[in-house]
N, C-alpha and C positions, 0 to 999 in steps of 0.2 A: 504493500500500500504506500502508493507517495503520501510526502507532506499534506501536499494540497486536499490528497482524499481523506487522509485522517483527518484532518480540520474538518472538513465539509460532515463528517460522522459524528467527530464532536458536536458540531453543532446541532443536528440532528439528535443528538441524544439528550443534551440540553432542554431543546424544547419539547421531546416529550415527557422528561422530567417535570415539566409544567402539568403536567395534566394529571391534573388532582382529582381522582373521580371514581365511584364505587363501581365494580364489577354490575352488568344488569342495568347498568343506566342508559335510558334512551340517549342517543345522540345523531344532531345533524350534522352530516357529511357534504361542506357548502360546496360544487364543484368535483363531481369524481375523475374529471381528467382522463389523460391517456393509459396511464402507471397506475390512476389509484393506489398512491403512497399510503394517504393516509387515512380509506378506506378498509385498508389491508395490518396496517399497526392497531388500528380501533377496535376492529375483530379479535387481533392479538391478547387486547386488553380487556376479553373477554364483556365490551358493549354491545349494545342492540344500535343498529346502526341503519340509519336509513341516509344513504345518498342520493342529491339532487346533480341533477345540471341538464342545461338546455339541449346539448346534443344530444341525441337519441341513441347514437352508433356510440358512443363511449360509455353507455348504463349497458345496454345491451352486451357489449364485447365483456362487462363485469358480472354479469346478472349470475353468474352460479359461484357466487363467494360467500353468500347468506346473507346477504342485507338485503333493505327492501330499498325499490329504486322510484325514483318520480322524476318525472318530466319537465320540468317547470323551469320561470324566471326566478333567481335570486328577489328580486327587486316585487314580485308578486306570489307569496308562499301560497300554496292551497294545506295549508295546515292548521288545525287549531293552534288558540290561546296556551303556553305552559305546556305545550307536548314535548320537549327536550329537555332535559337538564343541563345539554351543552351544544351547543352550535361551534364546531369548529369550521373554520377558514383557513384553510391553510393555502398562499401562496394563489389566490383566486382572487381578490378585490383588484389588483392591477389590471386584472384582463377583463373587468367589466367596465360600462360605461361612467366616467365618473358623475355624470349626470343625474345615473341612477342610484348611486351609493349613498342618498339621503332615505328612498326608500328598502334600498336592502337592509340597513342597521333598523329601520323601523320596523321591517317584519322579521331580522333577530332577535332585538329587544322583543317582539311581539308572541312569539314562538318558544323562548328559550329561559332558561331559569338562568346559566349563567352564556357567554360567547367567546371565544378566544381567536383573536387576530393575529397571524404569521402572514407580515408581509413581507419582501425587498425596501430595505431603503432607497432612499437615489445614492450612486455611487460617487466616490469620494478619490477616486486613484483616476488618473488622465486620460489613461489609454481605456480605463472602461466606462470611462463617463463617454466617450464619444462611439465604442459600441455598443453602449444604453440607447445612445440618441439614431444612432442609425435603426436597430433592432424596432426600436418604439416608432421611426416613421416608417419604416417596412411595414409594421400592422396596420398603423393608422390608413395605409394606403389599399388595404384589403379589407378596410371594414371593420377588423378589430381594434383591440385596446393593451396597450402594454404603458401603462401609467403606475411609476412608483411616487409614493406622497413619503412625505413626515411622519415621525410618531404624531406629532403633535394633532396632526390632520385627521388620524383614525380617532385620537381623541374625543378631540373637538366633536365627532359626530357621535361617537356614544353617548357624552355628554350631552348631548342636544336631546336623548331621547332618557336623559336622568340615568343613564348607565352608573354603576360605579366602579368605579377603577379597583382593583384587586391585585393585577400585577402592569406593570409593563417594563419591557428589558430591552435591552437591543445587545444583540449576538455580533461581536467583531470579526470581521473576516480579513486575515490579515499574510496569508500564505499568497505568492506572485505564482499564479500559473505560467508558464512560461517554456519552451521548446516544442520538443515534439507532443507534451503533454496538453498545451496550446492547441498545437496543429490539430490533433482531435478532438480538441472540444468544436474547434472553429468548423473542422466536417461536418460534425453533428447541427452546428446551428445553419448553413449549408444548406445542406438535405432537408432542416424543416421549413425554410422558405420557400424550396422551391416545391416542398410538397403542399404548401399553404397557396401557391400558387402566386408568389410574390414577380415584380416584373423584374430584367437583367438590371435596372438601373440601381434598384439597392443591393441586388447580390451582389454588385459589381462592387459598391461601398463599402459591403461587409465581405468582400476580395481584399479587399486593399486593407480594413485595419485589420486582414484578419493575419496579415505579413507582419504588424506592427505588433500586434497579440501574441506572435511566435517567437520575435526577435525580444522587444522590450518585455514581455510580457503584461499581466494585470489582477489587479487585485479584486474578489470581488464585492458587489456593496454588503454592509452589515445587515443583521437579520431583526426588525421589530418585531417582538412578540408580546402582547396583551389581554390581558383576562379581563374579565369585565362581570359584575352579577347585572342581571336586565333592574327594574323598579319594581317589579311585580315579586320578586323574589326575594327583599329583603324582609 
């Protein structure tokens, strides 16, 4: 295991260290993703698990791991009042609209006894603050959304709906990916543009720093992580 993987594990071990929560406990899965990372840990932890997310083909590609799956917008739950005891998010509020991220915290607070936020910060090191910005208008030009905010931003929005703050931490990431270890990350992100169907003009972008990713290398952003009990729960 390199450096860089072991940090990346630490980190990952850190935050499910956060998750404070009795065997049996209902909980929402905001986003099941392509991996179902943490679909797949939740189960581990011996919860009842019910994962969302709007694409239909990535509930379906998960559906025999025993949770229960729903179709839906974040931003519109079709779930009752206090059916979770935890809404986790893991690594999903970037890739929605930030437009709607006033109504998704209102139907976590509305849903859930407590929620816990695992975003990306915005990055802090040179070389990957400018393949943050290529990467983010890459989606923006497909229709998606790769927007990292503030702690302070996820705050602010909990807060707006009387959340109360419980934990929040931010995870340093501070190991230089760098060589050949670069050169394959830079494949891999590559491969999911053009499978995203991105046009040559930003591949060509993320060509160019992905030379600059191999030789200087980059560090990448720190990791916000936030608990929160909703107002109904106290």
């Amino acid at each position: 295991m390199t450096a860089f993987e072991e940090e990346r594990r630490r980190l990952r071990e850190r935050v499910w260290s956060l998750v404070d929560i009795d065997r049996g406990t209902r909980v929402l899965d905001v986003g099941v993703g392509r991996e179902a990372h943490s679909l797949k840990k939740l189960l581990e932890l011996g919860l009842v698990v019910t994962s969302i997310d709007v694409d239909l083909a990535a509930l379906r590609k998960h559906d025999t791991r025993g949770a229960s799956f729903v179709q839906c917008n974040a931003a519109c739950l079709p779930l009752r009042k206090r059916t979770f005891g935890l809404s986790m998010v893991n690594f999903t509020l970037h890739e929605i609209d930030p437009i709607l991220h006033q109504k998704v915290f209102a139907e976590l607070c509305r849903v859930s006894e407590r929620i816990m936020i695992i975003e990306p910060a915005p990055g802090t090191d040179s070389v990957y603050q400018r393949y943050q910005q290529i990467w983010t208008e890459s989606m923006h030009s497909i229709g998606q959304f790769e927007d990292y905010q503030t702690v302070e931003y996820w705050i602010r929005l909990l807060k707006k709906y009387d959340a109360e703050i419980a934990v929040s931490e931010q995870l340093t990431s501070s190991i230089r990916v760098v060589g050949p270890e670069a050169k394959k990350y830079m494949a891999l992100v590559l491969e999911d543009m053009r499978e995203e169907g991105v046009s040559e003009k930003y591949i060509k972008k993320m060509m160019t720093i992905g030379r600059n990713v191999e030789n200087k290398g980059m560090v990448f952003s720190n990791i916000n992580v936030i608990v929160a009990h909703a107002q109904h729960s106290k």
